[in-house]
C-alpha positions in Angstrom: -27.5 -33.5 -20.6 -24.9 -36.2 -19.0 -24.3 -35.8 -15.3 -20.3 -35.1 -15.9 -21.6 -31.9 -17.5 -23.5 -30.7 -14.8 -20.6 -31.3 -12.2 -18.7 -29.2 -14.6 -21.3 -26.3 -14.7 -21.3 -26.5 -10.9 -17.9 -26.6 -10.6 -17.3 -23.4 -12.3 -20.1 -22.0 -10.7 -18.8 -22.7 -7.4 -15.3 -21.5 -8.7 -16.8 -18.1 -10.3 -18.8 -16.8 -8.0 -16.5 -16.4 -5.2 -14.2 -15.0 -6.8 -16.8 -12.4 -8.7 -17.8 -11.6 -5.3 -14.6 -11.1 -3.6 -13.7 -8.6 -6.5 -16.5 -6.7 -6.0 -16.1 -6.6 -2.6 -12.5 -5.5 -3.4 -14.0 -2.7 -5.3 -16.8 -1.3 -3.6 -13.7 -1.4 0.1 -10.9 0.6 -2.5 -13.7 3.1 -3.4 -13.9 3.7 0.1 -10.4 3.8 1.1 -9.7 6.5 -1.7 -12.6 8.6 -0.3 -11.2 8.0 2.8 -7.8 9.1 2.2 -9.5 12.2 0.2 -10.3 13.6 3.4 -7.7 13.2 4.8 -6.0 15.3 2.4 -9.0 17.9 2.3 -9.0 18.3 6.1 -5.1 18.8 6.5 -5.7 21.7 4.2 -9.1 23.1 5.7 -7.5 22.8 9.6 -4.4 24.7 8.8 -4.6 28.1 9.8 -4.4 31.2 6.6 -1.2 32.9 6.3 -2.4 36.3 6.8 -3.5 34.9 10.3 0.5 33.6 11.0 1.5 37.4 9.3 -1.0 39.1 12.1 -0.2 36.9 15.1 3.1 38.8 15.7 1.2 42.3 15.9 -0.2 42.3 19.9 -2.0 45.8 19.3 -4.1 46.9 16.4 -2.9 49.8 14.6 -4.3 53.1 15.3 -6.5 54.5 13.1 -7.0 58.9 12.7 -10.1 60.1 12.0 -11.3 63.1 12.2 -12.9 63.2 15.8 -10.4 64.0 17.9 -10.5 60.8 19.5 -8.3 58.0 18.0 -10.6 54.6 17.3 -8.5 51.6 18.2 -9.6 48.6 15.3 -10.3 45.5 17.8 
């Protein structure tokens, strides 16, 4: 093969793989941002307290419960 055809080859070898590289790079970092981001998302959901617990927090005293002992059994 002529030399001019192996600068060529070399060329576009030196070209290529970069740039194969870098996009795999690129890939492999927006894999990880999306997962990233994902829990995000999942923890702003798992950290925020239940409804029934904002419902409750406006009751200060259990409510009473009868049974039938004499004695009324506060829930704690």
């Amino acid at each position: 093969m002529p030399i001019s055809l192996w600068v060529t080859v070399g060329l576009v070898a030196f070209l290529a793989l970069p740039l194969l590289v870098s996009l795999v790079v690129a890939r492999i970092l927006g894999t990880i941002g999306r997962q990233v981001s994902e829990l995000y998302e999942m923890e702003a959901w798992s950290s925020t307290p239940p409804t029934r617990a904002l419902e409750d927090a406006g009751d200060e005293q259990p409510q009473e419960v009868a049974t039938k002992r004499r004695a009324v059994i506060r829930l704690r």
